[in-house]
C-alpha positions, 0 to 999 in steps of 0.5 A, a space after each residue: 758722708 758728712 755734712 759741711 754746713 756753716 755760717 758767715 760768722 763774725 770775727 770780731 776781737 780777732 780772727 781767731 774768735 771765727 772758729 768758737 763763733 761757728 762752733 756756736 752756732 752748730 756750723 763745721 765749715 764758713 765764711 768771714 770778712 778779714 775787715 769790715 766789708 764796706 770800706 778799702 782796709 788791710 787785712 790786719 792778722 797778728 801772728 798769734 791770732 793766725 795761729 790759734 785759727 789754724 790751730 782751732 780750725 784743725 781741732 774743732 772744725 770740718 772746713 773749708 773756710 772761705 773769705 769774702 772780699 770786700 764789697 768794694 771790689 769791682 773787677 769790671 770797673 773800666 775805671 783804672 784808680 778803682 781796678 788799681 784799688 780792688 786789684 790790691 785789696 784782692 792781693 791782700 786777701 790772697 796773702 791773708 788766705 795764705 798764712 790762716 791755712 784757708 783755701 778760698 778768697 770768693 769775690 764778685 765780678 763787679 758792674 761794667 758801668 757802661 763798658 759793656 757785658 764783653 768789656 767788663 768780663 775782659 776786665 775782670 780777666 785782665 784784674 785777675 790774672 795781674 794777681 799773684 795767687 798763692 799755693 793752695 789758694 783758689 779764688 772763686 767768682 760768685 754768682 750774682 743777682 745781676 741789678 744794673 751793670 753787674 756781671 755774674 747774672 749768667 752762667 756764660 759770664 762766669 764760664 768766660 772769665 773762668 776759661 780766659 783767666 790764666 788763674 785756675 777759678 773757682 766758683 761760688 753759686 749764691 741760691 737767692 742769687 740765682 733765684 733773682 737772675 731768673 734760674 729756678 730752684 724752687 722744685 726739684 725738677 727745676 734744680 735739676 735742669 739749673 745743675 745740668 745748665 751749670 754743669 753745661 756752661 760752667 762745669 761742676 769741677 769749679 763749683 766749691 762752694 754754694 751760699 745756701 740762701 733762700 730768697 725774700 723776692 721773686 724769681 727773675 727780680 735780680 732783687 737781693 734779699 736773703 731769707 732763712 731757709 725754707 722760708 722764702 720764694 725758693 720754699 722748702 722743697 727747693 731747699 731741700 732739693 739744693 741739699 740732697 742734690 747728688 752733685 752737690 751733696 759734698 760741695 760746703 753750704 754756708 749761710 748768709 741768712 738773716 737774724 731776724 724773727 727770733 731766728 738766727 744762724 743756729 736755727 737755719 744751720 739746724 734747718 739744714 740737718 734736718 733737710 738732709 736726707 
């Protein structure tokens, strides 16, 4: 059984460039940004560079890949301007997803901003099923650390929207995520009974993906700060336990880990390896 494990790796100087920067860094499968995550802008792919990712993923790489929309998609947002922006910029990055040969688009929920927990999950159905998903292509709700009004702190939030869409919905479980919404993942027991109460809730036929982080804060804190893995509040026995799980052991782990005390992804990806039992 091989281990996929990857990072979220830059694509800088084109799209193509993902494939050598995961290579680099030890990674077999990962994550990109089609556009700087931080403002509203089209995924722009010439032909050639969609290409020679297609070519280079199939020559060099396990996969998956995912892509990761932009931070300024709210699915919840009772404001029509903003659900009309997110609802397009998700379309562009189905579309996107569709002619690099990638399977997966993962997206958050976003916050209600005083529509309530039911009314914002109704909204980020209704943003959903008004897009048209390509072939092969799955979207997939991440999991949240849950800070003021987002969504996506529960399992039952991401259980309703998946079962309520018209869309056949993936999930993405964050680990620093979970750990700051209040799940346990700190001892093997505790991830056991967290994979029971996903499987209960969710259903592990959803699960695709899992961001292998650990977490700079406390569990419960709905603080998001990642940190390399082992290191932080989950701990090594906690990571270890999320690695060989045997639910998840053929589920992809990529990395969102930071570049910080000399280490980097390449050091976390090899933490990974050596994890793996």
């Amino acid at each position: 059984m091989t281990l996929r494990v990857g990072a979220h790796v830059s694509v800088a100087g084109g799209v193509h460039n993902a494939v050598e920067n995961q290579v680099e860094v030890g990674g077999n499968c990962g994550q990109i940004f089609t556009h700087s995550p931080q403002v509203w802008r089209d995924p722009d792919v010439a032909d050639e560079e969609a290409a020679a990712f297609r070519d280079g993923t199939a020559e060099r790489l396990a996969g998956p890949w995912v892509i990761h929309s932009s931070y300024l998609v709210n699915l919840c947002t009772p404001k029509d301007d903003l659900r009309e922006k997110s609802v397009d910029s998700m379309q562009r990055e189905l579309d996107a997803a569709d002619r690099l040969g990638i399977g997966f688009v993962n997206v958050h929920l976003g916050a209600h901003t005083g529509a309530g927990v039911e009314g914002g999950l109704d909204n980020a159905v209704e943003a959903l099923d008004s897009l048209d998903v390509p072939e092969g292509v799955r979207v997939l709700l991440e999991s949240d650390a849950g800070s003021g009004t987002k969504l996506g702190d529960e399992f039952w939030h991401l259980a309703r929207v998946a079962a309520e869409s018209a869309h056949d919905l993936g999930v993405c479980l964050d680990t620093a995520h979970l750990f700051a919404a209040g799940y346990d993942l700190s001892t093997p027991t505790a991830v056991a009974e967290t994979v029971d109460a996903f499987d209960e809730t969710v259903g592990l036929d959803r699960l695709e993906c899992i961001h292998l982080n650990d977490s700079k804060h406390a569990r419960g804190t709905n603080k998001d700060e990642h940190a390399h893995v082992g290191e932080g509040e989950i701990g090594v026995d906690g990571m270890r336990a999320v690695i060989n799980h045997p639910d998840l052991r053929e589920v992809p782990l990529v990395l969102e880990t930071p570049t910080e005390d000399g280490r980097g992804f390449e050091w976390n990806v090899e933490r990974v390896r050596e994890l793996r039992e």
